[in-house]
MARLUMSE-723355 format. One record per residue (C-alpha): x, y, z; residue in one letter. Coordinates in steps of 0.05 Angstrom, whole numbers, padded with zeros to 5 digits, always signed. Example, Ala and Ser with C-alpha at 12.3 -4.5 7.8 and 13.67 -1.06 7.14 Angstrom:
+00246-00090+00156a/+00273-00021+00143s/
REM end
This chain:
+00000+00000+00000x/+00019+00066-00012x/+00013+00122+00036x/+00030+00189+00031x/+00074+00228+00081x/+00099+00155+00101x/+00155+00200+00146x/+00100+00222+00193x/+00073+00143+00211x/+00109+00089+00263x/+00102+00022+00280x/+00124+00005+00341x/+00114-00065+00370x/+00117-00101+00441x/+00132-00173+00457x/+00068-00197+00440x/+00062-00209+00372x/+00126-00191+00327x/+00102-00231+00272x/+00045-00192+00263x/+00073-00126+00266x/+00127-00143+00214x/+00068-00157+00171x/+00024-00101+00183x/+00083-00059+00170x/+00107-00101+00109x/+00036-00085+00080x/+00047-00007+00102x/+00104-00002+00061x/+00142+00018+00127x/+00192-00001+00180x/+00179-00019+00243x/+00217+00038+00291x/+00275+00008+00330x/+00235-00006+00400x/+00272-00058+00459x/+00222-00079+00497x/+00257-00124+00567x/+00257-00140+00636x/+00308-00122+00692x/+00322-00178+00743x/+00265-00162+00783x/+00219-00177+00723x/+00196-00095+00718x/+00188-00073+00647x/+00229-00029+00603x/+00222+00002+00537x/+00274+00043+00505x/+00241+00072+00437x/+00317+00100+00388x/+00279+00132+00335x/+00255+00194+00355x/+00176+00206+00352x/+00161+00282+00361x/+00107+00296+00320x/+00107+00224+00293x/+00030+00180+00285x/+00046+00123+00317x/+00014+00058+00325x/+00038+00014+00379x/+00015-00062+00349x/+00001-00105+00421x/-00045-00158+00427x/-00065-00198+00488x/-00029-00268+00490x/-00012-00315+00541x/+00028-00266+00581x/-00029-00218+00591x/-00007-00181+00643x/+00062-00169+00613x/+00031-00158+00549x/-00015-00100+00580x/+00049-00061+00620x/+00088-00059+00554x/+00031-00029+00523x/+00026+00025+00582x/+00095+00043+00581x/+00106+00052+00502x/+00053+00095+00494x/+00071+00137+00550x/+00142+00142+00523x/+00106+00164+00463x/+00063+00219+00500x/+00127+00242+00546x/+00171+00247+00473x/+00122+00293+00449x/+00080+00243+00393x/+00028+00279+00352x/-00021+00212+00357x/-00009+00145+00393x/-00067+00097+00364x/-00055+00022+00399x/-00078-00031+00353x/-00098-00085+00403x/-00126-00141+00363x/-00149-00185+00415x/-00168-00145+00474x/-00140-00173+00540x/-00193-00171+00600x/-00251-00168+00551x/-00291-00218+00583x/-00297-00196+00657x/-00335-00132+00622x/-00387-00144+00676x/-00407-00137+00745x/-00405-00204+00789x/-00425-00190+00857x/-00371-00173+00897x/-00325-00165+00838x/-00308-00112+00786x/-00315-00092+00720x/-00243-00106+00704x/-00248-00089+00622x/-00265-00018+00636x/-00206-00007+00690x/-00161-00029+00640x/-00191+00020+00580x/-00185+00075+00630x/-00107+00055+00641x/-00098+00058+00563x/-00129+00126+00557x/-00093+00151+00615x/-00025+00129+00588x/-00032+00171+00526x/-00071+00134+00473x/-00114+00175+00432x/-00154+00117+00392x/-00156+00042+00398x/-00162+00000+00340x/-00193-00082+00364x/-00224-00138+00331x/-00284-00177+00353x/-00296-00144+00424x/-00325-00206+00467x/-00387-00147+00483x/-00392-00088+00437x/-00411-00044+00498x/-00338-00050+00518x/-00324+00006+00464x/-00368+00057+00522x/-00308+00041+00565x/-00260+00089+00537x/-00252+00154+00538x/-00215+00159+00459x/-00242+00134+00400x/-00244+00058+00391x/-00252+00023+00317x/-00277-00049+00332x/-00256-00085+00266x/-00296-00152+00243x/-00261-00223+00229x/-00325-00251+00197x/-00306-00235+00129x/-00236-00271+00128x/-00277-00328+00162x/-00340-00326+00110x/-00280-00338+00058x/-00259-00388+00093x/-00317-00431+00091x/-00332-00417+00021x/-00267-00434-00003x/-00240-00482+00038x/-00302-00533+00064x/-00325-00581+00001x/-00393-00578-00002x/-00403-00525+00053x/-00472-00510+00022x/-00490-00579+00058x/-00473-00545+00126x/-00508-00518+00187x/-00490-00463+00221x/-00482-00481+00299x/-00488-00446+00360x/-00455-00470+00422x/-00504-00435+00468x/-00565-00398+00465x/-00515-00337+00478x/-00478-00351+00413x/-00544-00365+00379x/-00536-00281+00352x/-00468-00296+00326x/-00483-00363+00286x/-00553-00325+00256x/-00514-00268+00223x/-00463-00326+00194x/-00517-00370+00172x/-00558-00310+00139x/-00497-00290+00105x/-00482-00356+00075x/-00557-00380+00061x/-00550-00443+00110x/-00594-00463+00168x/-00582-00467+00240x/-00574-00506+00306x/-00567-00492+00373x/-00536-00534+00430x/-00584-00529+00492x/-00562-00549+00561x/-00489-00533+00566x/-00493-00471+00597x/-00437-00467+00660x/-00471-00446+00723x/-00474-00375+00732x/-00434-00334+00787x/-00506-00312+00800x/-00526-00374+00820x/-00474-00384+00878x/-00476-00384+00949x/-00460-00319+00986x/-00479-00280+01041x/-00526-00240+01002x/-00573-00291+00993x/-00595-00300+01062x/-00658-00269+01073x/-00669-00204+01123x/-00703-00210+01192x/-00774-00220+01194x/-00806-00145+01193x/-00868-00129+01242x/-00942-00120+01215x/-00949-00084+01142x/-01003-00064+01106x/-00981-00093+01036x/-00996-00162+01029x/-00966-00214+01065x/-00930-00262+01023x/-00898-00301+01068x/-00834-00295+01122x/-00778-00249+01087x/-00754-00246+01015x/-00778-00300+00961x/-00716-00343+00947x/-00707-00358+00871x/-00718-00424+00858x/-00654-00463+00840x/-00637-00471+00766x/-00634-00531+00743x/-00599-00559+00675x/-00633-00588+00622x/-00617-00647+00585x/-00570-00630+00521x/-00603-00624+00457x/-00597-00604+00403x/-00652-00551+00370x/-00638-00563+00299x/-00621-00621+00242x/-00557-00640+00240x/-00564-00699+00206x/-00522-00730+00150x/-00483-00643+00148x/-00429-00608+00164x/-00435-00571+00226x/-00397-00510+00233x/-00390-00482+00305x/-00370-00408+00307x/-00358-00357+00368x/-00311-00305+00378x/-00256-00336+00411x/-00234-00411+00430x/-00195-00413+00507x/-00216-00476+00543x/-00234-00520+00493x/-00276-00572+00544x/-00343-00546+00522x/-00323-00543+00447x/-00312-00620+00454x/-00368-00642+00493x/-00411-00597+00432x/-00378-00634+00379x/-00380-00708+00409x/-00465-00689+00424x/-00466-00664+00348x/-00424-00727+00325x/-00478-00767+00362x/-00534-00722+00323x/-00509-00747+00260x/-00459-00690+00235x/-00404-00724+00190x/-00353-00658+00187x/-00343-00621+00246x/-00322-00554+00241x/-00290-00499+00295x/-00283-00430+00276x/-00268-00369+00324x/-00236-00304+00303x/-00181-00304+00377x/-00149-00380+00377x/-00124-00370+00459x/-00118-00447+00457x/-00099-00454+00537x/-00066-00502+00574x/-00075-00570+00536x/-00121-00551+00489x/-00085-00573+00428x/-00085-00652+00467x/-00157-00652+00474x/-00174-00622+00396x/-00129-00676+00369x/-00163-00727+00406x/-00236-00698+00393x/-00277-00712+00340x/-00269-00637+00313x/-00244-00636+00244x/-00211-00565+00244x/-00203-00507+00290x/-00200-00452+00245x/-00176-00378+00282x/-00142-00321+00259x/-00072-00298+00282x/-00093-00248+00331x/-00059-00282+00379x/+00005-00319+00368x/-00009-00400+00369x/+00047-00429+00326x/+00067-00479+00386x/-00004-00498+00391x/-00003-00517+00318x/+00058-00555+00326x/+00025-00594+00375x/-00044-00607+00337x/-00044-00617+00260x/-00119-00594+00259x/-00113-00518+00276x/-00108-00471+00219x/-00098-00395+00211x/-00125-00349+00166x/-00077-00281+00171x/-00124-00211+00180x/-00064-00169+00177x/-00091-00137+00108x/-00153-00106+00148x/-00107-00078+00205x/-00059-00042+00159x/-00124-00025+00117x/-00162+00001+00185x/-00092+00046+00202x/-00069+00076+00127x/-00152+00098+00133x/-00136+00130+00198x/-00071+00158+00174x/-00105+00194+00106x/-00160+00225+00147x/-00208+00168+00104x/-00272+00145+00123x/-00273+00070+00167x/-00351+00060+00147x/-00317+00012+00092x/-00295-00032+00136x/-00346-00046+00172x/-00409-00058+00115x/-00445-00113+00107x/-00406-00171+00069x/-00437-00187-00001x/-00420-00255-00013x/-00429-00280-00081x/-00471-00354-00099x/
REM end
């Protein structure tokens, strides 16, 4: 790509994910500024930036990988080098946002996603770019402008190019709460759909604290008297998996937006093998792939994992022959020469038009 007043744009990269900052900038038609990100013996961070910045755009490429925590003080500390050196813009391009899913209040807990947008802000960034927030909402959390990029396209492609026969497939939702997700793929592609019912994990909601226990008994009222204290909910109880949908004879296709513990992926797939599916599929635009994921997708009867490279997973590939990557590096560089050239982002983010 070609941008004008190229001298005026940086990339600047942590730890995270090198690879795909060499390619972002590759597709820039830039270099990547001389940044050393390390540790001192103590394990605090330290970045040293060589190329001077005053006046510079600069995009600081760090995404959220198994190092998290790491991973988000890098982040801090470039770009307030940046904002202490005087940079005209720091925009962080944080694919896969870390923290995204505790984005809500559980009981005695905290809404950690928005504590760490209002660290970002504070440490100089003036825009976030992000892909596939786990809740849209989480854009309300900062305080700069935030351009949440969509995956589904490279993933659409995907399954049109690289499934035989994917026009004998069913779209599948893992859960009721994906059921949203797997819709707008299935409308897009022309296929039917299927939910899994009866895997939901317990919710926090439904645990034993001290607020549950009910308040004294209150003397005489006039409102009616429904019995002693507060009504207790009654307990939730699972229902038996099934699945709401024909599998039968297809391919099913499970999508989401990203793959961590893989437990309830396999339990899905071994209920839709039972249903009748003959081609399993697993697609999810952040592959996080913990602990011994890759182990338990080999053995599974999943087919393919298919994720995007987000988030670095070459060892987990190493490991399991079924996990493929589809690179979304075009769209970031896309999403920042837009930004750069003062262009319009409503490209990006219209409606895919697939053809027949």
């Amino acid at each position: 790509m070609d941008i004008a007043t190229s001298t005026e744009i940086m990339i600047i990269s942590g730890n995270s994910h090198l690879e795909l900052a060499n390619l972002v900038a590759r597709r820039l038609g830039v270099k990547p500024a001389r940044c050393a990100v390390s540790y001192t013996t103590n394990r605090e961070t330290s970045v040293q930036i060589s190329d001077s910045v005053r006046g510079k755009d600069i995009y600081i490429i760090q995404t959220g990988s198994k190092d998290v925590n790491n991973n988000i003080m890098e982040l801090l500390i470039m770009a307030y080098a940046c904002k202490t050196s005087s940079a005209k813009s720091i925009v962080g391009v944080i694919p896969y946002l870390p923290y995204s899913k505790q984005c809500k209040m559980r009981k005695r807990g905290s809404i950690v996603s928005k504590l760490l947008a209002q660290m970002l802000c504070s440490s100089g960034l003036t825009h976030v770019i992000t892909m596939d927030l786990h809740q849209k909402e989480i854009q309300g959390f900062f305080e700069c402008p935030v351009d949440n990029l969509r995956a589904s396209p490279f993933l659409l492609q995907y399954i049109q190019e690289c499934i035989p026969d994917y026009r004998n497939a069913v779209i599948v939702a893992r859960n009721p709460g994906s059921a949203k997700k797997a819709t707008s793929y299935a409308e897009r592609l022309r296929l039917a759909i299927a939910v899994i019912h009866g895997e939901q994990k317990e919710s926090d909601s439904d645990m034993v604290d001290g607020r549950n226990s009910p308040p004294p008994s209150t003397s005489r009222s006039r409102t009616m008297d429904v019995g002693v204290g507060v009504p207790q909910h009654p307990a939730k109880e699972k229902p038996p998996i099934n699945v709401v949908g024909d599998v039968g004879g297809r391919i099913a296709i499970m999508v989401d937006d990203m793959i961590d513990d893989v437990a309830s992926f396999v339990a899905a797939a071994e209920v839709l093998k039972d249903r009748g599916a003959y081609k399993i599929y697993v697609l999810a635009t952040h592959g996080l792939l913990s602990s011994d994921a890759p182990r338990l997708i080999e053995s599974s009867p999943i087919d393919e994992v298919v994720v995007t490279n987000t988030i670095p997973h070459e060892i987990q590939k190493m490991q399991c022959h079924k996990i493929k990557t589809v690179d979304i590096s075009i769209l970031l560089s896309e999403a920042i020469r837009r930004i750069h050239n003062k262009e319009s982002m409503s490209y990006l983010f219209k409606n895919v038009t697939l053809e027949d």
